[in-house]
C-alpha positions in Angstrom: 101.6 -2.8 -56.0 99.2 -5.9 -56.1 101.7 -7.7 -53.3 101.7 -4.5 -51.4 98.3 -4.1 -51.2 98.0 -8.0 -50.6 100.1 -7.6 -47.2 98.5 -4.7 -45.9 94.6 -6.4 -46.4 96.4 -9.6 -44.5 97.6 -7.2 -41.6 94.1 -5.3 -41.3 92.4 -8.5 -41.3 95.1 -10.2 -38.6 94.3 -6.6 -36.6 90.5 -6.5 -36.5 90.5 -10.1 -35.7 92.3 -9.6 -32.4 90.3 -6.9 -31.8 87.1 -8.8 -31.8 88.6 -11.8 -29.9 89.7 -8.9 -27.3 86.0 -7.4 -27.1 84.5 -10.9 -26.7 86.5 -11.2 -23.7 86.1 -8.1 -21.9 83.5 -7.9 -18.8 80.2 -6.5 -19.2 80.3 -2.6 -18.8 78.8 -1.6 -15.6 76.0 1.1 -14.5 76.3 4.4 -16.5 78.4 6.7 -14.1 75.6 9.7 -15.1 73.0 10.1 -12.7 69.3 10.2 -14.1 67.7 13.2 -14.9 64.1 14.0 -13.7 62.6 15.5 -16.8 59.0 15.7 -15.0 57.6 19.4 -14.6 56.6 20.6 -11.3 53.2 21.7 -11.0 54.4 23.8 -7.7 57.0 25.8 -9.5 56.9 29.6 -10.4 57.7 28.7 -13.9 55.4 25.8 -14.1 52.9 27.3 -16.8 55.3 28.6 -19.1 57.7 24.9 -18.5 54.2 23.0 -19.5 53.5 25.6 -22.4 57.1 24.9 -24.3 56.9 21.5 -23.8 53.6 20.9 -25.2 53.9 23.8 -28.3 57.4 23.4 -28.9 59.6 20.3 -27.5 56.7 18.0 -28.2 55.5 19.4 -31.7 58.4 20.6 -33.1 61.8 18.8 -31.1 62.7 22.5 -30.3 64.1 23.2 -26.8 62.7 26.9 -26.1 65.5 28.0 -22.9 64.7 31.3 -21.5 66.1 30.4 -18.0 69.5 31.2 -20.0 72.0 28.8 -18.8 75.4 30.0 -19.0 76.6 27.0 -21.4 74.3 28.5 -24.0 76.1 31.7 -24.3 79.0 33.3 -24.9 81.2 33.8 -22.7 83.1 37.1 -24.1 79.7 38.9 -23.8 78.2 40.3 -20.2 74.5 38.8 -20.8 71.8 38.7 -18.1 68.8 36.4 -18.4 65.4 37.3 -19.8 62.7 38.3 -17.2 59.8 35.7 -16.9 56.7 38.2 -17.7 58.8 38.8 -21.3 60.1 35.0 -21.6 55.9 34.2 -21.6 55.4 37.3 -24.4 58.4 36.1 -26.6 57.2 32.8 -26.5 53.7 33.1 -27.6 54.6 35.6 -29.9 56.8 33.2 -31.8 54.4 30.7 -31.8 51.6 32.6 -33.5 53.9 35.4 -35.6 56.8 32.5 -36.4 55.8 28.9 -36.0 51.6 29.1 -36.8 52.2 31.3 -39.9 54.8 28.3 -41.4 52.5 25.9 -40.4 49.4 27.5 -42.2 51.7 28.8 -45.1 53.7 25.8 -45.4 52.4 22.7 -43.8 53.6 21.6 -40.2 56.1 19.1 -41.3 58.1 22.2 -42.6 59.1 23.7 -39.1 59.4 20.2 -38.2 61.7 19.3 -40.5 63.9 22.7 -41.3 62.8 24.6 -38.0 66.1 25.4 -35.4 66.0 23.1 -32.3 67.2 25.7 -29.5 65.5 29.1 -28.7 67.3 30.7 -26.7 65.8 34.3 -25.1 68.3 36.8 -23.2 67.6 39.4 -21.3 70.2 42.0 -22.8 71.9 42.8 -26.1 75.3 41.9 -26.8 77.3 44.9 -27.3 80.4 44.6 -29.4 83.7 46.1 -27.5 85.3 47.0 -30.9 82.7 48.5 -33.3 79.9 49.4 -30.4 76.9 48.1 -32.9 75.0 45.4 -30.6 73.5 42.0 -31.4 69.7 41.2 -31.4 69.9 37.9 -33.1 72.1 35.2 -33.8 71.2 31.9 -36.3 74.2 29.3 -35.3 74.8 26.4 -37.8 71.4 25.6 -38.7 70.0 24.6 -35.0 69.5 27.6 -32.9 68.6 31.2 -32.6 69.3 33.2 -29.6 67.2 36.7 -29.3 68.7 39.1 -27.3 67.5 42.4 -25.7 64.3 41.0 -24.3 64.0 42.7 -20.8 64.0 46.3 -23.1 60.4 44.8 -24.5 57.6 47.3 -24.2 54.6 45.8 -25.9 52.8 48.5 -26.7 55.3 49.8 -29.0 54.6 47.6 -31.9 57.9 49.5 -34.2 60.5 48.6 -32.1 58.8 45.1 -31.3 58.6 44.8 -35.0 62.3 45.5 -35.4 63.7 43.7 -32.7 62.0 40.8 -32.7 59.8 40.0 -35.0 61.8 40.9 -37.9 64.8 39.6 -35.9 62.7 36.2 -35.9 62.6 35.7 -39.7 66.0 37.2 -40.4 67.4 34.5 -38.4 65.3 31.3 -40.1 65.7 33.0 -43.3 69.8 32.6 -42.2 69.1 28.5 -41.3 67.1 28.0 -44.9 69.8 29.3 -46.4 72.4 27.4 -44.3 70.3 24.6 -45.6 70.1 25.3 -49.2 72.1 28.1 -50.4 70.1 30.6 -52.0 71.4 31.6 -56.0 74.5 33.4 -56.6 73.0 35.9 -59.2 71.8 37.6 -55.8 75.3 38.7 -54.9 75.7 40.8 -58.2 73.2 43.0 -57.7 75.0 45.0 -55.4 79.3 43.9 -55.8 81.0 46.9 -54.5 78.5 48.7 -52.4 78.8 46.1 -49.0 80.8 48.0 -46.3 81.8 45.4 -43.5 83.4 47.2 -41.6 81.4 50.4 -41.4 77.8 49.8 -42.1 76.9 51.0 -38.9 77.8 54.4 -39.6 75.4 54.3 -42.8 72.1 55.7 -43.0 69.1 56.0 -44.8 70.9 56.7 -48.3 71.6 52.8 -48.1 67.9 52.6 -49.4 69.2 54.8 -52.4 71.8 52.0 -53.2 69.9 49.1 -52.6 69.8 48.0 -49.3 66.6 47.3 -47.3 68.7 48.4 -44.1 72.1 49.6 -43.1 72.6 45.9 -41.7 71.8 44.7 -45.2 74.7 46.6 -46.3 77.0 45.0 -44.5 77.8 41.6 -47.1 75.9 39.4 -49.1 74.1 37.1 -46.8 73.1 39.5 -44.3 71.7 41.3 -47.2 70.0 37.9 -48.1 68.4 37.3 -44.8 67.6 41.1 -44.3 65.8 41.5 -47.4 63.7 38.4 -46.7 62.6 39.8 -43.3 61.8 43.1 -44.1 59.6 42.0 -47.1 57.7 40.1 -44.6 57.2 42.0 -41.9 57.2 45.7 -42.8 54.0 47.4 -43.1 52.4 48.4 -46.5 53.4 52.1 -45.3 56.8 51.0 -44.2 57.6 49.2 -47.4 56.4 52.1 -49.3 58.3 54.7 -47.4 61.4 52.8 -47.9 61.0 52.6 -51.7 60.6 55.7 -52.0 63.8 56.8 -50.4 65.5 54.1 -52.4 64.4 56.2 -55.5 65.3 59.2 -54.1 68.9 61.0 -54.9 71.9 61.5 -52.2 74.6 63.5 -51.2 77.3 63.9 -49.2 78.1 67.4 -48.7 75.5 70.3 -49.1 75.6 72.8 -52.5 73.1 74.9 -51.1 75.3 78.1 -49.6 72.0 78.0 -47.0 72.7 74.8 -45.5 76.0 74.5 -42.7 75.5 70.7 -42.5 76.3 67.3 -44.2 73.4 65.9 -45.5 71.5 63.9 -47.7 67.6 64.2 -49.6 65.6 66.1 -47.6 62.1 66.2 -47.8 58.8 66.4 -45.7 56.7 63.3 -46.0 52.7 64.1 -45.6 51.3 62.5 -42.2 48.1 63.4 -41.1 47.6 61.6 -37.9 50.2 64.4 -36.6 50.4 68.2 -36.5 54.0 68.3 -38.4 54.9 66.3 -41.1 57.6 63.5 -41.0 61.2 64.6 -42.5 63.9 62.3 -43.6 66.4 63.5 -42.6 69.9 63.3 -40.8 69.8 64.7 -36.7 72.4 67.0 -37.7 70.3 69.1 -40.3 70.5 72.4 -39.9 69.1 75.4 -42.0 71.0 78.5 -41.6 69.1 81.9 -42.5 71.0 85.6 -42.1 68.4 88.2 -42.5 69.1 91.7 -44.2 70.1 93.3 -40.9 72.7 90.1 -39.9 70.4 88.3 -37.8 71.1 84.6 -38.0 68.7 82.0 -38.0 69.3 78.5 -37.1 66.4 76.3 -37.9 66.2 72.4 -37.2 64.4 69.8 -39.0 60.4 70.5 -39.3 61.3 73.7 -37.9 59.5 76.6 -39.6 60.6 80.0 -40.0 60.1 83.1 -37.7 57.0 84.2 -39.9 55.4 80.5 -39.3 56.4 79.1 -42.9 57.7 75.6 -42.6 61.6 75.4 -44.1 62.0 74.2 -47.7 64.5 71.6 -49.1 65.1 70.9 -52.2 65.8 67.0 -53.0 69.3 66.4 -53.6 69.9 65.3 -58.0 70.2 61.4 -57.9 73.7 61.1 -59.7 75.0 57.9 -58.2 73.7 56.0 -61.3 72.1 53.4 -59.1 68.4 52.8 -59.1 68.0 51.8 -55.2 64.0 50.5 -55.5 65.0 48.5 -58.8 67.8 46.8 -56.8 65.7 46.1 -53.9 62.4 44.7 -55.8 65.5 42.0 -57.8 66.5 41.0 -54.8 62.6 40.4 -53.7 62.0 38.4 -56.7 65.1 36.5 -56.4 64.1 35.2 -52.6 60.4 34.8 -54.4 62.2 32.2 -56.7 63.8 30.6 -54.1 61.4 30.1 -51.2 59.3 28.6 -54.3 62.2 26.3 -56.3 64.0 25.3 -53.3 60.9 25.2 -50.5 58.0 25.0 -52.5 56.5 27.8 -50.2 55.3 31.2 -51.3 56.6 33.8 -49.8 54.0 36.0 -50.6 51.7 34.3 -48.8 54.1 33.9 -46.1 53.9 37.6 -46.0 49.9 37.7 -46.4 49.9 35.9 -43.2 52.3 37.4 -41.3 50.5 41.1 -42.2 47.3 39.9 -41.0 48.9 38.2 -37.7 50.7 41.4 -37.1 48.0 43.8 -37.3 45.1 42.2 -35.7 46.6 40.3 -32.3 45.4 40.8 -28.8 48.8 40.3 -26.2 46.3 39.2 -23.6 44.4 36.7 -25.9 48.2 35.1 -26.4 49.0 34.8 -23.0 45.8 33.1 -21.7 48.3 30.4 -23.6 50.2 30.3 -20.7 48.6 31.7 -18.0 45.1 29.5 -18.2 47.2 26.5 -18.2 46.3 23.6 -15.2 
């Protein structure tokens, strides 16, 4: 073995030697055959404001390339996408700056986005609907280095739920999927919930996911969505939201009515109090329906937050919880588990994280943000 491995050292060493003596004595390689590229902004252009405001808050501060011009490299291909319009390309991109990048950099320290942060944004205009299953994309984390947000010509920016849901929240699920990426998260968090993921059909779930101990339907899907969704939900919804949630997740479900009154599938129906509107809120499936046959055979059909013909509003009884799962318990382990790890792994607190974020959210003026852009020389 010692001979063999003397002859093959010989043969290596005859091999790189002619290979050196061959690269001494090849020319000098010529001018590069790529042409340059003008990376200069012009102050003429439509875009210019917006061009100088990425640059300065975003290539220059944090090495992140912030595309919303969409070029067709960046995508894929298998999807029909359309670009981002410019007036919602300026919104997004302020909006990530103060609700994504400034809170990281007050909670954290700036070296942390500069270090862990993606290095493409990429904005498209519309979602990216799956052929197969019909559910459609809003965000996408790819290997640690960029997030695309879709859907952003269907902004309305007064309409601070759905903003909240679609991008916002779609803005820390995805960095909570590149920390992660980074350094996984612990294992104990995918035993909270073995057997209750549905990959295939989560879609089709609704709000009794709370009851099992999912934030979301998506979370229900597997374990590192659920990972990602629970981080983002914790840190963006509301004190009301949060609380509304928990409170289904305590809450009992079925799937098939045991009330001889009630003609539909469905699950815990209640009315929850509101008094900024003149009915309450219901939980409650779209396809509740209250059936009523008075003494004479007159039957009633009565929707959700209908009331009945003498003005009393319908009454539903909560459905017994008897899936043995505690939904809010679930949910608050999972919290404390990310808690853990943003602290062991990232030294950050995500309670703070979500201080900040609460206080952003609440309390910023649109126009304020995009005198950003707009005041720019």
């Amino acid at each position: 073995m010692k001979k063999i491995k003397y002859y093959i050292s010989a043969l290596l060493l005859v091999a790189v030697t002619a290979m050196s003596l061959s690269s001494c004595s090849e020319e000098k390689l010529g001018d590069t055959i790529f042409p340059d590229v003008d990376e200069s902004l012009d102050p003429t252009s439509y875009s210019y404001q917006l061009d100088k405001f990425l640059r300065t808050n975003y290539l220059e501060k944090y090495n992140l390339t912030f595309l919303y011009k969409m070029p067709d490299i960046s995508t894929n291909m298998n999807y029909n996408l359309v670009p981002a319009t410019y007036s919602n390309s300026v919104d997004l991109a302020v909006l990530c700056k103060h609700l994504w990048f400034d809170v990281y950099d007050e909670v954290a320290g700036e070296e942390f986005l500069k270090t862990y942060g993606p290095r493409i944004i990429l904005l498209i205009g519309s979602p990216a609907i799956n052929p197969t299953s019909g559910s459609e994309t809003v965000g996408l984390a790819e290997g640690g280095i960029k997030i695309s947000l879709f859907k952003v010509n269907s902004m309305n920016i007064n309409d601070f739920n759905t903003m909240n849901e679609l991008y916002f929240h779609t803005m820390h699920h995805e960095f909570a999927h590149i920390l992660h990426q980074t350094k996984t998260y612990p294992s104990e968090f995918n035993t909270i919930s073995v057997g209750r993921y549905d990959v295939n059909n989560w879609q089709y779930r609704g709000n009794e996911v709370n009851s099992l101990g999912f934030v979301t339907s998506y979370a229900s899907s597997e374990y590192r969505e659920d990972f990602a969704e629970t981080i983002a939900c914790f840190i963006v919804y509301t004190d009301t939201q949060w609380n509304r949630m928990m409170e289904l997740a305590s809450r009992g479900w079925a799937t098939a009515a045991s009330d001889d009154d009630l003609d539909a599938v469905y699950y815990s129906f209640y009315y929850y109090p509101n008094n900024d509107a003149e009915q309450d809120l219901v939980y409650a499936e779209e396809r509740y329906v209250v059936t009523v046959t008075d003494e004479d055979g007159t039957v009633h059909k009565y929707y959700r937050n209908d009331r009945d013909k003498d003005g009393n509003r319908i009454v539903v009884y909560d459905v017994e919880d008897k899936d043995g799962i505690d939904g809010s318990e679930a949910i608050l382990q999972k919290v404390q588990i990310a808690r853990e790890w943003f602290r062991t792994a990232w030294n950050v607190d995500l309670d703070a994280l979500r201080e900040e974020v609460q206080t952003r959210q609440a309390s910023y003026d649109i126009n304020t943000l995009r005198k950003w852009v707009y005041d720019l020389q």
